[in-house]
C-alpha positions as CSV (number, residue, x, y, z in Angstrom):
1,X,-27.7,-0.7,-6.9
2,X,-30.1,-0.8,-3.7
3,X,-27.4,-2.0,-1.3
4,X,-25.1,0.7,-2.6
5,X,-27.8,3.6,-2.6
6,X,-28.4,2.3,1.0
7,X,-24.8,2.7,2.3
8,X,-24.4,6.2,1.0
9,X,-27.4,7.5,2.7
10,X,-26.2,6.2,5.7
11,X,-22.6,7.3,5.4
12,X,-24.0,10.3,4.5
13,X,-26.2,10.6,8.1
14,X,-23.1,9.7,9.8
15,X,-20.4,11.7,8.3
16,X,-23.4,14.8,8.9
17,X,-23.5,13.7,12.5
18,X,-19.6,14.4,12.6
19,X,-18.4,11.2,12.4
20,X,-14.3,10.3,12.4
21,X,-15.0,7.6,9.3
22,X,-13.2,9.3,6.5
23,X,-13.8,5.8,4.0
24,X,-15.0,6.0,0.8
25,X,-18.9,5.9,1.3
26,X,-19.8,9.2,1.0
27,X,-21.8,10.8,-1.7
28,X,-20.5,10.9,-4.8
29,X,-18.9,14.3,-6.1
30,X,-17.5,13.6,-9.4
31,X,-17.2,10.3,-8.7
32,X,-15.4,10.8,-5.7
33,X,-17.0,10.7,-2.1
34,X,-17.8,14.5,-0.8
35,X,-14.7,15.9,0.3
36,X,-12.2,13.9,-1.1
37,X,-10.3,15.6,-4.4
38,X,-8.1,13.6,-7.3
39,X,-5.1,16.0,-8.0
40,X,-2.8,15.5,-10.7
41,X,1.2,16.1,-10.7
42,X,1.5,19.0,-13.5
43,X,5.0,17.4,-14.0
44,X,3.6,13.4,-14.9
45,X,1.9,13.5,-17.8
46,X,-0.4,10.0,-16.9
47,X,-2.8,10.2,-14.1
48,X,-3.9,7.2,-11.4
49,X,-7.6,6.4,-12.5
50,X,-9.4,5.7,-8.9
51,X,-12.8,4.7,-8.5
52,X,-15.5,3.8,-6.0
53,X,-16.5,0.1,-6.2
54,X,-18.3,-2.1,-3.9
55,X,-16.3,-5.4,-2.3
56,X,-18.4,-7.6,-0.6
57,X,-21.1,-5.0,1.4
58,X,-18.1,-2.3,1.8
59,X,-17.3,0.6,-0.7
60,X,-14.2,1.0,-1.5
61,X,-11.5,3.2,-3.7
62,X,-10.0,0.9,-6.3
63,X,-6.5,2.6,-7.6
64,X,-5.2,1.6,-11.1
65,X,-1.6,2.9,-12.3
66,X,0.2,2.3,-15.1
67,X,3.5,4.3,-15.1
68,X,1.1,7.4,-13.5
69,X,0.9,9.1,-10.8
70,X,-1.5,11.4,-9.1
71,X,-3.4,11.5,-5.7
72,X,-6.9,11.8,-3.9
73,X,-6.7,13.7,-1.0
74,X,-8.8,15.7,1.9
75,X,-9.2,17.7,4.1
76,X,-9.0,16.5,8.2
77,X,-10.0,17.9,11.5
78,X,-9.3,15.5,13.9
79,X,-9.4,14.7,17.8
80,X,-8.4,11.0,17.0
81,X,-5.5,9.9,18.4
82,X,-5.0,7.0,16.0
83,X,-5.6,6.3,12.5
84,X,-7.0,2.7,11.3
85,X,-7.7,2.0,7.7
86,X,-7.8,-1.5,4.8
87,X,-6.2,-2.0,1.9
88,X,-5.2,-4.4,0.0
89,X,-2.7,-5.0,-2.9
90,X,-4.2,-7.1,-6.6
91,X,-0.7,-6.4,-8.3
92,X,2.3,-4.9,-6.6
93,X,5.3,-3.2,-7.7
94,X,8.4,-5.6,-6.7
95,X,11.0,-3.1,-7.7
96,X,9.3,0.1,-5.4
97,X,11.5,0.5,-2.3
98,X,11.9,3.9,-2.1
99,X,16.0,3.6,-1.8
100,X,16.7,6.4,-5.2
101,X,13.7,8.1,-6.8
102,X,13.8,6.0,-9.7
103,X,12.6,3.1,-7.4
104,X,10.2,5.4,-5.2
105,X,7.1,3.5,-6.7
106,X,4.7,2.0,-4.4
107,X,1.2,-0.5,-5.2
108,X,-0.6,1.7,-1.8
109,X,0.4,4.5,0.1
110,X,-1.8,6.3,2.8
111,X,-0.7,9.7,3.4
112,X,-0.8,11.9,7.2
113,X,-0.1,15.9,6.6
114,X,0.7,18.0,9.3
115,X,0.7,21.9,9.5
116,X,3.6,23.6,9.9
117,X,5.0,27.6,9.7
118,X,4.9,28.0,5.3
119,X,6.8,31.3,6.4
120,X,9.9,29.3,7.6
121,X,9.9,27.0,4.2
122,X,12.7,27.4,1.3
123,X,11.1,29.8,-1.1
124,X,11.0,27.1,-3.7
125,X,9.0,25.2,-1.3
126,X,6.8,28.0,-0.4
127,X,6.2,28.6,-4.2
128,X,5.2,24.8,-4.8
129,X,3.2,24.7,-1.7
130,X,1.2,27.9,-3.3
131,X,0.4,25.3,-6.3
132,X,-1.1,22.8,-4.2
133,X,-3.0,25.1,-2.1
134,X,-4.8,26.0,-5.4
135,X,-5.2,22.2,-6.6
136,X,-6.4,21.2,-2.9
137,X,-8.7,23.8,-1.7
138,X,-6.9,24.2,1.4
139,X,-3.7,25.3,2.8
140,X,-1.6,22.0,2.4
141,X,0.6,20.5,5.4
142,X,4.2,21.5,5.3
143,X,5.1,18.0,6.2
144,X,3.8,14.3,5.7
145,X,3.9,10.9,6.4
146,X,3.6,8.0,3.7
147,X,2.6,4.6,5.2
148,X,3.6,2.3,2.4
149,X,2.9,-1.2,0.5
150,X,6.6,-1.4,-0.7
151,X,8.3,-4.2,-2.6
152,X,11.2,-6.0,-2.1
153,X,13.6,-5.4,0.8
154,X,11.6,-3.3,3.2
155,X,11.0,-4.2,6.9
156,X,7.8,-4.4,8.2
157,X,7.9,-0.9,10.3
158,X,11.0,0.4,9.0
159,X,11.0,4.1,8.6
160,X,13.2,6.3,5.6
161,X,13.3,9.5,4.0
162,X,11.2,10.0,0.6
163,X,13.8,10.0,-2.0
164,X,12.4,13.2,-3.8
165,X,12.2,15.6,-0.4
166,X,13.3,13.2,2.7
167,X,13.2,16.8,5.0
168,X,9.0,16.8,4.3
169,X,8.7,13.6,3.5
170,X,9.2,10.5,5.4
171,X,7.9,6.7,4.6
172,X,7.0,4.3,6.9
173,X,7.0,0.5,5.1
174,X,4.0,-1.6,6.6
175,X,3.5,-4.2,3.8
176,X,5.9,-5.8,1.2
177,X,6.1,-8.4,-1.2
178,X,6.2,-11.0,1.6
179,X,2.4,-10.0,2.4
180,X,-0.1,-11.7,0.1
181,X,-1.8,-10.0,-2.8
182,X,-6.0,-9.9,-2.9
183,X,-5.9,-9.9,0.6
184,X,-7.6,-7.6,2.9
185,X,-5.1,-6.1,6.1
186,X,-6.1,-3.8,8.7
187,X,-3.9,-1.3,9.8
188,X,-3.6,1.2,13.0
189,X,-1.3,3.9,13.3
190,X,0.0,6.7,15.7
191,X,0.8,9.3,13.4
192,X,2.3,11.8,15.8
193,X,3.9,9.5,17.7
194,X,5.6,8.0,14.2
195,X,6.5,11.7,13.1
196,X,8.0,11.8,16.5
197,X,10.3,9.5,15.4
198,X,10.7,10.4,12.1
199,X,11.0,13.6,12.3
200,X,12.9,14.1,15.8
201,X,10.0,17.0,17.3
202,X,6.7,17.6,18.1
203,X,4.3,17.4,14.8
204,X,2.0,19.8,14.1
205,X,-1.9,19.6,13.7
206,X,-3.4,16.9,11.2
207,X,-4.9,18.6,8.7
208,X,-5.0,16.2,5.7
209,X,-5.0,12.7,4.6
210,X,-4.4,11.2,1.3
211,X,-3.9,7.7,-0.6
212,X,-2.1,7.3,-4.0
213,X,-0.7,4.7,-6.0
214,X,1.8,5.1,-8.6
215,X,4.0,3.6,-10.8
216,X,5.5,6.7,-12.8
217,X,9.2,5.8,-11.6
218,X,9.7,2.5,-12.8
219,X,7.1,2.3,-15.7
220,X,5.1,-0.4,-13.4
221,X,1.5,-1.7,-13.2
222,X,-0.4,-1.8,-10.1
223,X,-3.6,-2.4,-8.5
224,X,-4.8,-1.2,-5.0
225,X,-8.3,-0.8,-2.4
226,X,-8.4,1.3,0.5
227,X,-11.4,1.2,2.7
228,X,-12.8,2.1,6.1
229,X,-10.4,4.4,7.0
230,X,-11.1,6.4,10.5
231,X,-9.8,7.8,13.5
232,X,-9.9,6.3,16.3
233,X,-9.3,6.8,20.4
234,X,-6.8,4.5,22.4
235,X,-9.9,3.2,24.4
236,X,-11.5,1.7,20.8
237,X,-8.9,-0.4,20.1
């Protein structure tokens, strides 16, 4: 209890001091660290249950689905040109590729949300994006990336369209099946160069960041930890 007092006082200091560690260390608000919010899909009826635990001297956001679905997201203002988090997978989801949406399960998924023009959006869009600015706190990005822990068949690196809105929506597959489960892996990312690719244009600002794992699509169990996550520069790699 001392050791994990201690490390939210001093994320707390840091994070006032305007640091670009967005991890889960933070003081707790409603069980979540300050700033980050646990939203719920009003069309899934089971929500993820997440929760901050300790792993060795880090605190971390431990993920639990069980044919749910929901997300913990934030709010970003960033200068950092790349984006560096951990996770790790305890129990994966070997049928979650992403190829049709009943497959589009994944164990871990760290989300990058960049601003766009809401006036230039379908009004359906625009209607569901008023939804989530309610639920959020924030005006929501118009368009995101999912860095993924798929299953089977996915290329480390590969890049497809999210099977329920692949024009706002793109995945990017870092882990799979291949990669070993209760393992920690360290990741680092270029999110505007990747929605470069992805998305053939200039992105707009980063204004949010999320992590959610579900299982709602193929009625799976999973287990996930995200720690440590952070922006960094090009000369702190």
């Amino acid at each position: 209890m001392r050791r994990l007092l201690a490390a939210l006082l001093l994320l707390g200091v840091a994070n006032a001091a305007g640091s670009n560690r967005l991890g889960f260390e933070g003081p707790l608000e409603g069980g979540l660290p300050a700033g980050w919010k646990h939203v719920a899909f009003p069309s899934i009826s089971k929500t993820t249950s997440y929760a901050v635990v300790t792993s060795g001297d880090t605190l971390v956001l431990h993920a639990h689905a069980k044919g749910s679905a929901s997300v913990v997201v934030r709010r970003v203002d960033t200068t950092g040109e790349r984006l560096r988090w951990r996770w790790k997978v305890e129990r994966t989801i070997l049928a979650g590729d992403g190829r049709e949406k009943k497959k589009d399960d994944f164990a871990a998924r760290v989300w990058v949300g960049f601003a766009g023009d809401w006036s230039q959006e379908g009004w359906s869009y625009r209607r569901s994006g008023k939804k989530l600015e309610e639920a959020y706190g924030f005006v929501p990005p118009t368009h995101w990336i999912h860095y993924v822990w798929a299953g089977r068949g996915r290329a480390r690196g590969e890049g497809f369209d999210e099977p329920y809105d692949g024009e706002h929506f793109k995945c990017i597959s870092l882990r799979s099946s291949n990669d070993l489960l209760d393992t920690w892996y360290t990741e680092e990312r270029d999110p505007r160069e990747d929605f470069k690719r992805l998305f053939g244009r200039d992105p707009g600002k980063i204004i949010a960041l999320a992590v959610m794992t579900d299982g709602d699509d193929t009625d799976s169990e999973a287990d996930a930890s995200y720690a440590e996550i952070e922006w960094v520069t090009s000369a702190s790699r």
